[in-house]
PyMOL CGO cylinders between C-alpha atoms (Angstrom):
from pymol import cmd
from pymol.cgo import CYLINDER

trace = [
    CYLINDER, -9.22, 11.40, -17.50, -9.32, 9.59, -14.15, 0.3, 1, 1, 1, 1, 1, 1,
    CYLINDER, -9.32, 9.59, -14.15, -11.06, 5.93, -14.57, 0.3, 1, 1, 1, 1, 1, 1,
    CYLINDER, -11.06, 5.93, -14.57, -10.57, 5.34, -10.58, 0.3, 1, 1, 1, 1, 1, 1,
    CYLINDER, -10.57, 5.34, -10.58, -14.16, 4.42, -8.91, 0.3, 1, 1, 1, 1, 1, 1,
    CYLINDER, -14.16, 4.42, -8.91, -12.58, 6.15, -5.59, 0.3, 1, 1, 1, 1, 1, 1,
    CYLINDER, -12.58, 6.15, -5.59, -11.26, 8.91, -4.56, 0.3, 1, 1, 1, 1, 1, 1,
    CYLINDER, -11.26, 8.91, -4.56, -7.08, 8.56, -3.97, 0.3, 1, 1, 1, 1, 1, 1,
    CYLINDER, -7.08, 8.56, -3.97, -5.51, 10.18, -1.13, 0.3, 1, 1, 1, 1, 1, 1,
    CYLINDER, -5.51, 10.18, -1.13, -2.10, 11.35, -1.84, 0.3, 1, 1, 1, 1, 1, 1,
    CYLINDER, -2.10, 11.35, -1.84, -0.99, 11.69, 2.01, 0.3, 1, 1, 1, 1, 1, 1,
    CYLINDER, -0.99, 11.69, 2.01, 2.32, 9.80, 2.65, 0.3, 1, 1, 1, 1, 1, 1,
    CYLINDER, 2.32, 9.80, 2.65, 3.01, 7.66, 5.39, 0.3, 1, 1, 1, 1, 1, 1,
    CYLINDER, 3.01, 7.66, 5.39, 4.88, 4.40, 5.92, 0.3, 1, 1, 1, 1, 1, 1,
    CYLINDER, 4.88, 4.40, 5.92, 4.02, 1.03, 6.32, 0.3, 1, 1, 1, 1, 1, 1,
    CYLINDER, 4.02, 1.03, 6.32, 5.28, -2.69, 7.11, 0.3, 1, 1, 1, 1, 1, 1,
    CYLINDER, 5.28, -2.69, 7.11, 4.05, -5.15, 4.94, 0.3, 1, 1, 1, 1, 1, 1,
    CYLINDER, 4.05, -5.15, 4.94, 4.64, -8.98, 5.01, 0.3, 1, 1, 1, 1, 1, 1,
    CYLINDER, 4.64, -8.98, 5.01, 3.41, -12.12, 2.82, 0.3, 1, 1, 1, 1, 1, 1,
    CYLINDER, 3.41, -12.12, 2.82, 0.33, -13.53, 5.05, 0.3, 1, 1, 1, 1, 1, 1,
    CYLINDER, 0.33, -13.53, 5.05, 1.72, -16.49, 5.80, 0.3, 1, 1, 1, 1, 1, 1,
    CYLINDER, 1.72, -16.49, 5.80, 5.37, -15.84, 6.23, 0.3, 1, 1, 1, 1, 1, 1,
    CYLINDER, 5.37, -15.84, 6.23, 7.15, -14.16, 9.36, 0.3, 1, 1, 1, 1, 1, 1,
    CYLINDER, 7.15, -14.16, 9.36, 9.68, -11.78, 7.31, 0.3, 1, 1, 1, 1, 1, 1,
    CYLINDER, 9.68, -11.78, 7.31, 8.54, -8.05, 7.14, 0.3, 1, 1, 1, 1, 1, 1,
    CYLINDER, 8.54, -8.05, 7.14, 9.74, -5.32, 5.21, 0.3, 1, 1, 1, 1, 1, 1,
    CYLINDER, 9.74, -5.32, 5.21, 9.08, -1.52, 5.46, 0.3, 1, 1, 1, 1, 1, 1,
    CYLINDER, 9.08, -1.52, 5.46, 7.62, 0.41, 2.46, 0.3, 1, 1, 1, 1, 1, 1,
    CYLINDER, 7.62, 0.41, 2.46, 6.38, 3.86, 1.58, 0.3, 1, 1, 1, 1, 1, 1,
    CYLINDER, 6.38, 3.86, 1.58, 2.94, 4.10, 1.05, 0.3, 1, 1, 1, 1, 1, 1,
    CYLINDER, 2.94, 4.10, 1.05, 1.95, 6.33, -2.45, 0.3, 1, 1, 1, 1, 1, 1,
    CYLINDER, 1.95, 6.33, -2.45, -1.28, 6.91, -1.69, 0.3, 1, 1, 1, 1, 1, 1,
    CYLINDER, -1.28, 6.91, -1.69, -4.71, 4.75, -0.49, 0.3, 1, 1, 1, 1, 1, 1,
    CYLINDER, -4.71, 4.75, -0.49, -8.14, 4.52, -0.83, 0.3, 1, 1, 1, 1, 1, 1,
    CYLINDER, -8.14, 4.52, -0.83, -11.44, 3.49, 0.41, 0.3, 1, 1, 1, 1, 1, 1,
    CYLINDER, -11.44, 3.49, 0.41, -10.57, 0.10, -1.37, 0.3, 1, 1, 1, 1, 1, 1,
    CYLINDER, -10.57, 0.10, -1.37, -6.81, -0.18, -1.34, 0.3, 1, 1, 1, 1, 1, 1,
    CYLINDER, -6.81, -0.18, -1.34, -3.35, 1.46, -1.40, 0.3, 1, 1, 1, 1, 1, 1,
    CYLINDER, -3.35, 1.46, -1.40, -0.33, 1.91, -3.45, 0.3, 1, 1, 1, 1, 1, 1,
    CYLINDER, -0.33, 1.91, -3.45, 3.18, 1.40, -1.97, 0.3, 1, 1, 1, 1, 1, 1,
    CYLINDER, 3.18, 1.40, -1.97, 7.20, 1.31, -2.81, 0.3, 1, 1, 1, 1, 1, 1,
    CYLINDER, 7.20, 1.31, -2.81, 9.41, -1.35, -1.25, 0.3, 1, 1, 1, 1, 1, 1,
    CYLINDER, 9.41, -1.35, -1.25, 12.66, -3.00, -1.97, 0.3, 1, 1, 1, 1, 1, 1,
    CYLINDER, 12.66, -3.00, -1.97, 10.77, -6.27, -2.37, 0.3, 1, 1, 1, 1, 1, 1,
    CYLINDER, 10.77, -6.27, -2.37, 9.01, -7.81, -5.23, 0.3, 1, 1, 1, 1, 1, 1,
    CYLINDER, 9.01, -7.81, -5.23, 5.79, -8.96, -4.43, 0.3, 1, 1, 1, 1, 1, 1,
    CYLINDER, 5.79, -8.96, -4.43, 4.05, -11.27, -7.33, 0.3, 1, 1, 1, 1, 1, 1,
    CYLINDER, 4.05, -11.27, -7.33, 0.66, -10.48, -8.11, 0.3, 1, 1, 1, 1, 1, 1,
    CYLINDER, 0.66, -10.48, -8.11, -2.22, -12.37, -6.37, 0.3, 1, 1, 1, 1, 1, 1,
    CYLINDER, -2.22, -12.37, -6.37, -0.16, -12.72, -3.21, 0.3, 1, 1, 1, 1, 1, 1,
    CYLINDER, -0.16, -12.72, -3.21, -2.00, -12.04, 0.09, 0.3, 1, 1, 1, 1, 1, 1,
    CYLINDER, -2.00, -12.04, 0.09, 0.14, -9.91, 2.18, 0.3, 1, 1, 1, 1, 1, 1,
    CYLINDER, 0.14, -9.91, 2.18, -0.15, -8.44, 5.84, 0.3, 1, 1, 1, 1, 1, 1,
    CYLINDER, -0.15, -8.44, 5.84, -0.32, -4.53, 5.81, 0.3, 1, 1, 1, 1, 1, 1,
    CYLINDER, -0.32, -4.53, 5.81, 0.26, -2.95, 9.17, 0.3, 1, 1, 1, 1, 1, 1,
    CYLINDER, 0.26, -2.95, 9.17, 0.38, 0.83, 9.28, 0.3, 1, 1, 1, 1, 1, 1,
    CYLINDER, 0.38, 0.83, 9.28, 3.64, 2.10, 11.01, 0.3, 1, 1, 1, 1, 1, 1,
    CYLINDER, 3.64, 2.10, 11.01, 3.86, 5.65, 10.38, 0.3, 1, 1, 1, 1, 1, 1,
    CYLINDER, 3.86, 5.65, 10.38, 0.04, 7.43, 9.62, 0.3, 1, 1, 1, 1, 1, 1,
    CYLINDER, 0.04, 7.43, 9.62, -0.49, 10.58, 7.55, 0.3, 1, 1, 1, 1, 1, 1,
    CYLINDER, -0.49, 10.58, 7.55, -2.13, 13.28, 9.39, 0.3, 1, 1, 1, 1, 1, 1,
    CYLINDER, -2.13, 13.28, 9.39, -4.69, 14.59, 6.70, 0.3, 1, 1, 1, 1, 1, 1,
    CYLINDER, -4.69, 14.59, 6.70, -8.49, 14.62, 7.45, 0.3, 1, 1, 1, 1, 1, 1,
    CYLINDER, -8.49, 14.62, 7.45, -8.67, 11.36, 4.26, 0.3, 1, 1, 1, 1, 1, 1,
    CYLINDER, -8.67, 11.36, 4.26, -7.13, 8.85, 7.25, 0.3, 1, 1, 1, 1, 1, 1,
    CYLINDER, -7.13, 8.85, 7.25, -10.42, 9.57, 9.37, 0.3, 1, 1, 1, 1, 1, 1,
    CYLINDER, -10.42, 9.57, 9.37, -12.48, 5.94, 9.07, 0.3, 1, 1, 1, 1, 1, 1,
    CYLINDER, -12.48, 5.94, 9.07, -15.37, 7.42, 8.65, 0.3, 1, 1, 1, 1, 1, 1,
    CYLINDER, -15.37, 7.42, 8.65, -14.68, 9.21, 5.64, 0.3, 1, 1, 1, 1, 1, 1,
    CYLINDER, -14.68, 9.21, 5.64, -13.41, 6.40, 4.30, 0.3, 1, 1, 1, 1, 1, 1,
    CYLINDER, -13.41, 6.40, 4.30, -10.26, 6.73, 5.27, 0.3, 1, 1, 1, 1, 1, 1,
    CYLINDER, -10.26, 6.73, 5.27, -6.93, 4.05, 5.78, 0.3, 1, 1, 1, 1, 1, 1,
    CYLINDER, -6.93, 4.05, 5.78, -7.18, 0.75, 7.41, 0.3, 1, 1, 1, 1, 1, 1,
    CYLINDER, -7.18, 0.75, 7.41, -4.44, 0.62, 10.34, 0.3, 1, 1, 1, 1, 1, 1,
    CYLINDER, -4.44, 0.62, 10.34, -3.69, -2.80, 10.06, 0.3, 1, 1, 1, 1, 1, 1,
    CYLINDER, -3.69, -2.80, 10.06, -5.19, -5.40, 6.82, 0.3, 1, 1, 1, 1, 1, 1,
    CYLINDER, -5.19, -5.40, 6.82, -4.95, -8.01, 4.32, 0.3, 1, 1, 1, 1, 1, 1,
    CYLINDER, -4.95, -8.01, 4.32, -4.60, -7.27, 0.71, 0.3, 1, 1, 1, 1, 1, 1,
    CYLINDER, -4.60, -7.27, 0.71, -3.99, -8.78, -2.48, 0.3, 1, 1, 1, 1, 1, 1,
    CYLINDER, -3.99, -8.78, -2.48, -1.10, -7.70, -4.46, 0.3, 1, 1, 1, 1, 1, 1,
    CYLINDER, -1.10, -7.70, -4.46, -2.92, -7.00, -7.95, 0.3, 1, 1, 1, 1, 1, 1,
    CYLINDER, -2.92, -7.00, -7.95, 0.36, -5.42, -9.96, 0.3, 1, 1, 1, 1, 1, 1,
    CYLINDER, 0.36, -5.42, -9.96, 3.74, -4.84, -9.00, 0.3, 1, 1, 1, 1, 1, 1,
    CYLINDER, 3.74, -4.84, -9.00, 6.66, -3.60, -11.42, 0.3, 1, 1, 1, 1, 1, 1,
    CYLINDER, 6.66, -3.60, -11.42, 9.96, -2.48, -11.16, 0.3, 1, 1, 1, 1, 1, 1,
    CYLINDER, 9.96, -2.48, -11.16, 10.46, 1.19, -9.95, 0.3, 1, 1, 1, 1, 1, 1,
    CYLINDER, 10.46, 1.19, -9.95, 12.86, 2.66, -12.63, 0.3, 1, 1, 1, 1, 1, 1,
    CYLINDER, 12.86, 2.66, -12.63, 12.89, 6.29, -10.58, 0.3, 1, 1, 1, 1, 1, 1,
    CYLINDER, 12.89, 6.29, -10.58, 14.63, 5.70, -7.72, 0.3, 1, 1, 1, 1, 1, 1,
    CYLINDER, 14.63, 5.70, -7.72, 18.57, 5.05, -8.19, 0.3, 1, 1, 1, 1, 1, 1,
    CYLINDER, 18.57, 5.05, -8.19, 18.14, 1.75, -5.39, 0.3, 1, 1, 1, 1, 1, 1,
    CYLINDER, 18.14, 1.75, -5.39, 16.36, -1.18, -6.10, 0.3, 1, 1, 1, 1, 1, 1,
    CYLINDER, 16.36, -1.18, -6.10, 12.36, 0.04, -5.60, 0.3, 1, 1, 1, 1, 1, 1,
    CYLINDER, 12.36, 0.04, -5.60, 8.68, -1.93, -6.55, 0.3, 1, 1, 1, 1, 1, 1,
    CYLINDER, 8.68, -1.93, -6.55, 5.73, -0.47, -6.64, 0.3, 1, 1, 1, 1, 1, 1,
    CYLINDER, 5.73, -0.47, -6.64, 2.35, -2.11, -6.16, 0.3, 1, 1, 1, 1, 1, 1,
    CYLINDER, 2.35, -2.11, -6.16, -0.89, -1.96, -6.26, 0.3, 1, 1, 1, 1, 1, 1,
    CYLINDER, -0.89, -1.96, -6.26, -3.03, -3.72, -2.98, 0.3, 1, 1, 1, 1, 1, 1,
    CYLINDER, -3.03, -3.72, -2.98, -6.45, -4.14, -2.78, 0.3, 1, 1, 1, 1, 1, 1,
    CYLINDER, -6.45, -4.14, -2.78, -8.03, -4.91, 0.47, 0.3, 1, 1, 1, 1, 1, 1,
    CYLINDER, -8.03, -4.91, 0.47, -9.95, -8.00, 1.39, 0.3, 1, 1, 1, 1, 1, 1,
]
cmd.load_cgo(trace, "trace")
């Protein structure tokens, strides 16, 4: 059973993400997102409680991206709450968890 208090969106798109207060950006894949956050795969590690800059570079085109339904924040800080090593992919992959400030 599904403990989430909001509704996940499961459209992909990409993103570039950086630490907040560092210059270096990397691209990732964003999972999914919602209301209060977003889920993404990158080839970086990102240790949890780090602020980092999310800027959206590629949008999905569902109806869930609309901002009044919620939807995806274009560009936004978030805190890194988990990030682990993504054994799935053959290349070096994290995935983590960000929840918007």
């Amino acid at each position: 059973m599904e403990k989430r208090s909001q509704t996940r969106f499961y459209d992909r798109g990409s993103v570039v993400c950086s630490h907040f207060n560092h210059g270096h950006d990397c691209d990732a894949q964003m999972l999914n997102f919602s209301r209060r956050g977003m889920c993404i795969r990158t080839d970086r590690f990102f240790k949890p409680g780090t602020a980092v800059l999310i800027r959206i570079d590629d949008c999905p085109k569902g109806d869930a991206v609309r901002h009044e339904k919620g939807g995806m924040r274009t560009v936004t800080l978030a805190k890194v709450l988990w990030s682990r090593h993504d054994e799935k992919t053959p290349e070096q992959r994290y995935t983590s968890g960000l929840r918007y400030f």
